[in-house]
C-alpha positions in Angstrom: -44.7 -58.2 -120.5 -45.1 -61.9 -118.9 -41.7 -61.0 -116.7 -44.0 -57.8 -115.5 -47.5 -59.8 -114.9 -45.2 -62.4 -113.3 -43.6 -60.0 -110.4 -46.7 -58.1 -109.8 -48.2 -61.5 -108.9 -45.6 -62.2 -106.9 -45.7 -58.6 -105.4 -49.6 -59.5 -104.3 -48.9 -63.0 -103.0 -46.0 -61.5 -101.0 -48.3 -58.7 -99.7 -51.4 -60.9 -98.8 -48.9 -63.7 -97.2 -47.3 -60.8 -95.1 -51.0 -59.9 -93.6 -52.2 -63.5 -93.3 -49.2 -64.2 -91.2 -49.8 -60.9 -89.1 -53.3 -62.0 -89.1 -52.7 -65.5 -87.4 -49.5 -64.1 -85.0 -52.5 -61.7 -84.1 -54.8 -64.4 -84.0 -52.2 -66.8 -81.7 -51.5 -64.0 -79.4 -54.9 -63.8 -78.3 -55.6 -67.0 -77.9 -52.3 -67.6 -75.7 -53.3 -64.6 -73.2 -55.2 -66.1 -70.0 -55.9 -64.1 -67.4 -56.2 -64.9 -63.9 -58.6 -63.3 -61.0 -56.5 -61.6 -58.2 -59.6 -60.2 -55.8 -62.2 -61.7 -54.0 -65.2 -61.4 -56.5 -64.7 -60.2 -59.6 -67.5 -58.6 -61.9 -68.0 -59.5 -65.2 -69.8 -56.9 -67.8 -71.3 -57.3 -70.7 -70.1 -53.8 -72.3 -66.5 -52.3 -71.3 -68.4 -49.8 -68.5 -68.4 -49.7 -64.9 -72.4 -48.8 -65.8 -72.6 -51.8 -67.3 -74.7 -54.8 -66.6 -73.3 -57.5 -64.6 -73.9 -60.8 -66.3 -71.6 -63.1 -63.9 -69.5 -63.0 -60.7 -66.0 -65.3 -60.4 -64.0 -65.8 -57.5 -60.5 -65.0 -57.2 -58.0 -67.4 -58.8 -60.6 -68.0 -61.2 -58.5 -68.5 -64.9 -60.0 -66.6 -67.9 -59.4 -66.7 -71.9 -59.4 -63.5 -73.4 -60.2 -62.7 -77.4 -59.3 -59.0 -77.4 -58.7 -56.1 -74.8 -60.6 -52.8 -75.6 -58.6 -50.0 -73.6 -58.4 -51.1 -70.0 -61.1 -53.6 -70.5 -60.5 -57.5 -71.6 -63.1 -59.2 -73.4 -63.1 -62.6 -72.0 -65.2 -66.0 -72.4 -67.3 -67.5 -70.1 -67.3 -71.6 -70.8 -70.5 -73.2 -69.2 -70.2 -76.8 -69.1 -72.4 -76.9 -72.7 -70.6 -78.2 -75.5 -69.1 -74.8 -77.9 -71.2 -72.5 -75.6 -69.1 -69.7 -73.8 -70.4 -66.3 -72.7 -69.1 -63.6 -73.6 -67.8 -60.6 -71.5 -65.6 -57.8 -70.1 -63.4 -57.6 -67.3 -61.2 -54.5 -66.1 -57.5 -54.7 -65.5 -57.0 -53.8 -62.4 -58.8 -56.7 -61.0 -56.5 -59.6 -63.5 -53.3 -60.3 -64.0 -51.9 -62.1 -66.7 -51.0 -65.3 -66.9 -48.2 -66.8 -69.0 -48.1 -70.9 -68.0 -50.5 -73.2 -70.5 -53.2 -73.4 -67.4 -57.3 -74.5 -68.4 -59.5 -72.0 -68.3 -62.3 -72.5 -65.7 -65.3 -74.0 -66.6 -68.9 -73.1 -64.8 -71.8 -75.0 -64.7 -74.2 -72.6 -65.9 -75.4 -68.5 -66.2 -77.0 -69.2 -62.7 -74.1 -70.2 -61.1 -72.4 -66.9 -62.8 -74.7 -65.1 -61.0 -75.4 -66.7 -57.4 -71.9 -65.5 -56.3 -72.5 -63.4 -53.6 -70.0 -60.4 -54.2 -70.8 -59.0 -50.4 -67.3 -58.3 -48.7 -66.2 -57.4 -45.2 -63.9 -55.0 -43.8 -62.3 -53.4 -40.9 -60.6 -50.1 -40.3 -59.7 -47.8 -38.1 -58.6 -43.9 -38.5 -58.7 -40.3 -36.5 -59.8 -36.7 -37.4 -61.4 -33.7 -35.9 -64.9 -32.8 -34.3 -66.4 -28.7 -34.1 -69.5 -28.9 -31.7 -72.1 -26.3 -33.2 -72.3 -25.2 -29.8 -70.6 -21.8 -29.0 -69.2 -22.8 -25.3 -67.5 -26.2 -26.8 -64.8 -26.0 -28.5 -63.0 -28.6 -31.0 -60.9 -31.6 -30.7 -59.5 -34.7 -32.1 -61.5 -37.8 -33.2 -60.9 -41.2 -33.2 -62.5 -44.6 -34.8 -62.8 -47.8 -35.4 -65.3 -49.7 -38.0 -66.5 -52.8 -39.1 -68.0 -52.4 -42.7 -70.1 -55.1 -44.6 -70.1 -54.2 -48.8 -73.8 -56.1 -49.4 -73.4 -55.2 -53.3 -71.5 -53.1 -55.5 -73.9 -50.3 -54.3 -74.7 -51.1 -50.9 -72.9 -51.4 -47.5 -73.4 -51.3 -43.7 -70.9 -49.4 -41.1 -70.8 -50.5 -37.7 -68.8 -47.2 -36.1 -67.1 -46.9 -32.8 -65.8 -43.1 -32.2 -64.1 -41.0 -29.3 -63.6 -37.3 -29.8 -64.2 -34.7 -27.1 -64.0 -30.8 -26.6 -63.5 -27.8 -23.4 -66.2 -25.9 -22.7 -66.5 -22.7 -21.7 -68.9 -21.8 -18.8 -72.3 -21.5 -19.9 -74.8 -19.7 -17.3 -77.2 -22.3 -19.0 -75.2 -25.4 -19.3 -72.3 -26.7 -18.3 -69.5 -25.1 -15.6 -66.1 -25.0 -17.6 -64.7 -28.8 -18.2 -64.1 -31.6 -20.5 -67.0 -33.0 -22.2 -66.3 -36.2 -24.0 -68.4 -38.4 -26.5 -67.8 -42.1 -27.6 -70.7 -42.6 -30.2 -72.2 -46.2 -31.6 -73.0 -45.1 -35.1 -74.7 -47.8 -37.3 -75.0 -46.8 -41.0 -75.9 -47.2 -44.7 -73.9 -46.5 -47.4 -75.0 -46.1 -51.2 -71.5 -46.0 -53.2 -71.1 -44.4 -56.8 -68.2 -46.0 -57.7 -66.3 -43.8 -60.5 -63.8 -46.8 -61.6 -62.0 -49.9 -59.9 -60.3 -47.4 -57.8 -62.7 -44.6 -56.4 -65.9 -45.0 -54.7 -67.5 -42.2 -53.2 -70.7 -42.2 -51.4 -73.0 -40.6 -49.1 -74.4 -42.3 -45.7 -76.8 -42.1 -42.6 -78.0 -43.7 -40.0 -79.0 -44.0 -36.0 -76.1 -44.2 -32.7 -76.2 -44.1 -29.5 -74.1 -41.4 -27.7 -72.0 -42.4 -24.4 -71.3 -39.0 -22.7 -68.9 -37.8 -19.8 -68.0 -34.7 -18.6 -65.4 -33.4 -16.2 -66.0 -30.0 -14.3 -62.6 -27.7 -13.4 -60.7 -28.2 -10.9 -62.2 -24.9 -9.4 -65.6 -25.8 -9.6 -65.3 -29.1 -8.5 -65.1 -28.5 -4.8 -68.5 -27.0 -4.2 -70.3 -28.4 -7.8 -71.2 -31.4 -9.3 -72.6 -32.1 -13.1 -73.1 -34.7 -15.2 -74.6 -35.6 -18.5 -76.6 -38.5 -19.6 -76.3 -41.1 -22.6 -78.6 -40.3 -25.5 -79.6 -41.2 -28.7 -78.9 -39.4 -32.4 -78.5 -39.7 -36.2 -76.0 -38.6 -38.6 -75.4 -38.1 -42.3 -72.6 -37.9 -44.5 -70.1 -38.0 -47.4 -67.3 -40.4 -47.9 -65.0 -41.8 -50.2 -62.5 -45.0 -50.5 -59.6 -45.3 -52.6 -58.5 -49.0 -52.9 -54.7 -49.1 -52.5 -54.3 -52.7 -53.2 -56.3 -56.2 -53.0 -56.4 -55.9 -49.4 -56.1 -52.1 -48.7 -58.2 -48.8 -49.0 -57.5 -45.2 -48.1 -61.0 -44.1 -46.9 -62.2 -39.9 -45.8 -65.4 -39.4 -44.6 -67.3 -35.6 -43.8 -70.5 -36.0 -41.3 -72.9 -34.0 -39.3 -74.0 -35.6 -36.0 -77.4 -34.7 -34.0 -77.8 -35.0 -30.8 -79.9 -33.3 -28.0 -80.0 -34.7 -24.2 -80.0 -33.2 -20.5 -77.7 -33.2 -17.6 -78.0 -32.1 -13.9 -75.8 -30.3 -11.9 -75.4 -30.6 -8.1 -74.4 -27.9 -5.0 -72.5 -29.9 -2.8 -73.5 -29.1 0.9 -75.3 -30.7 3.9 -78.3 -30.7 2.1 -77.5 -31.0 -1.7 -79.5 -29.1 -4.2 -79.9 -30.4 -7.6 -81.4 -28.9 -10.9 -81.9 -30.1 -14.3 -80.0 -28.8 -17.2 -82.5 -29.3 -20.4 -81.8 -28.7 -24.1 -77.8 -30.2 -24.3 -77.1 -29.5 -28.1 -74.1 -31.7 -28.5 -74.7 -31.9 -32.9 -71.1 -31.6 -34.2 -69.5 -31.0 -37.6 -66.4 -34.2 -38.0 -64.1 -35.2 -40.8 -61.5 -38.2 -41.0 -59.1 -40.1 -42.6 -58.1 -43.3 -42.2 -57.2 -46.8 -43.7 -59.3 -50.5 -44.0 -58.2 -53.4 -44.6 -60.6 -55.6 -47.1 -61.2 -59.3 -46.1 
């Protein structure tokens, strides 16, 4: 009976030192797992959601202790420079790596400081799609761009947008001769992103340009009949979307509607040239792209 009692005892200590050792293997792991920042600004959250509050801001290289990791979030500490405070966080993978070498965590002076990091970002890009003028005499063509974006917040941004695309038109015994009209639009605008994770951002835009029109009559009419068109001014609104590739990389698509009216003249060459206005130019056009931009 004592020889029984004796191994069950022993069974129970054996169990209970079995978990108490998986307990502080588990326990060592966590503390050994540092993670370091590898973007520019990085948010920190206070629940494991990209809807989630943002209680702090660290730059990159910025070395982190984690206690757990909850799916693809880590739950890291905060130390301010207060004796046993840290505060306590979440941080998605994407934007960490994992560090193995015994480094310090960073310290920070205080919540404030967490905060005041600006997490505004720059960008340039550059990309090429396709134009359709709502017009029935113009036809469709190839666009091209270049931009200069400014991310004011995670929700925010400004595009500074220089385009080219152009179009043939048809004769139009209202409009233009048959030619080549050609546009190179200023477009400034703001974004409002919805990001969906780390990864996707789509978002919706508008804003004001300025529209720097040419056009170049046929051959046929251009021996006896001169037109031209003048700059003018427009909006536009859209859809977009970026896909970051990698720290310094995103895939970015954009769909946009462009209005814009002006007037033109056209000219009879002949001893004694006659001129006439042409009013009412409706150059709004339907334009989508692709491109890639690389993140600062």
């Amino acid at each position: 009976m004592n020889a029984k009692r004796i191994m069950q005892k022993l069974t129970l200590t054996g169990i209970l030192g079995v978990f108490l050792m998986i307990a502080v293997n588990g326990f060592s792991y966590c503390e050994q797992i540092k993670v370091r920042v590898i973007v520019r600004v990085a948010n920190v959250r206070e629940n494991p959601s990209l809807k989630s509050d943002i209680i702090g801001r660290v730059k990159r290289g910025t070395i982190l202790q984690t206690d757990e990791k909850e799916g693809e979030w880590y739950r890291v500490r905060l130390p301010l420079k207060l004796p046993g405070y840290a505060l306590p966080g979440y941080i998605h993978e994407s934007i960490v790596k994992e560090v193995k070498e015994d480094v310090p965590e960073t310290e920070f002076e205080s919540q404030e400081d967490l905060r005041g990091i600006s997490s505004m970002s720059w960008s340039v890009g550059a990309g090429m799609g396709y134009s359709a003028f709502s017009e029935s005499y113009y036809g469709g063509g190839l666009r091209f761009d270049g931009s200069f974006n400014c991310k004011l917040s995670d929700k925010f941004g400004l595009s500074l947008e220089l385009l080219k695309f152009g179009a043939p038109v048809e004769a139009d015994p209202e409009g233009f001769s048959k030619g080549e009209l050609n546009i190179i639009p200023i477009q400034l605008s703001l974004q409002w992103h919805y990001p969906l994770n780390n990864k996707i951002s789509p978002y919706i835009f508008g804003g004001l340009g300025y529209y720097i029109n040419s056009f170049t009559i046929d051959k046929g009419y251009s021996s006896f009949l001169e037109e031209d068109i003048k700059n003018a001014f427009g909006f536009h609104f859209g859809v977009g979307m970026d896909y970051i590739i990698s720290n310094h990389l995103a895939f970015t698509s954009d769909v946009r509607y462009s209005v814009v009216k002006t007037e033109g003249t056209w000219t009879i060459k002949a001893e004694t040239p006659v001129s006439r206005k042409i009013n009412d130019i409706n150059l709004n056009a339907f334009q989508f792209g692709i491109g890639i931009r690389y993140l600062f």
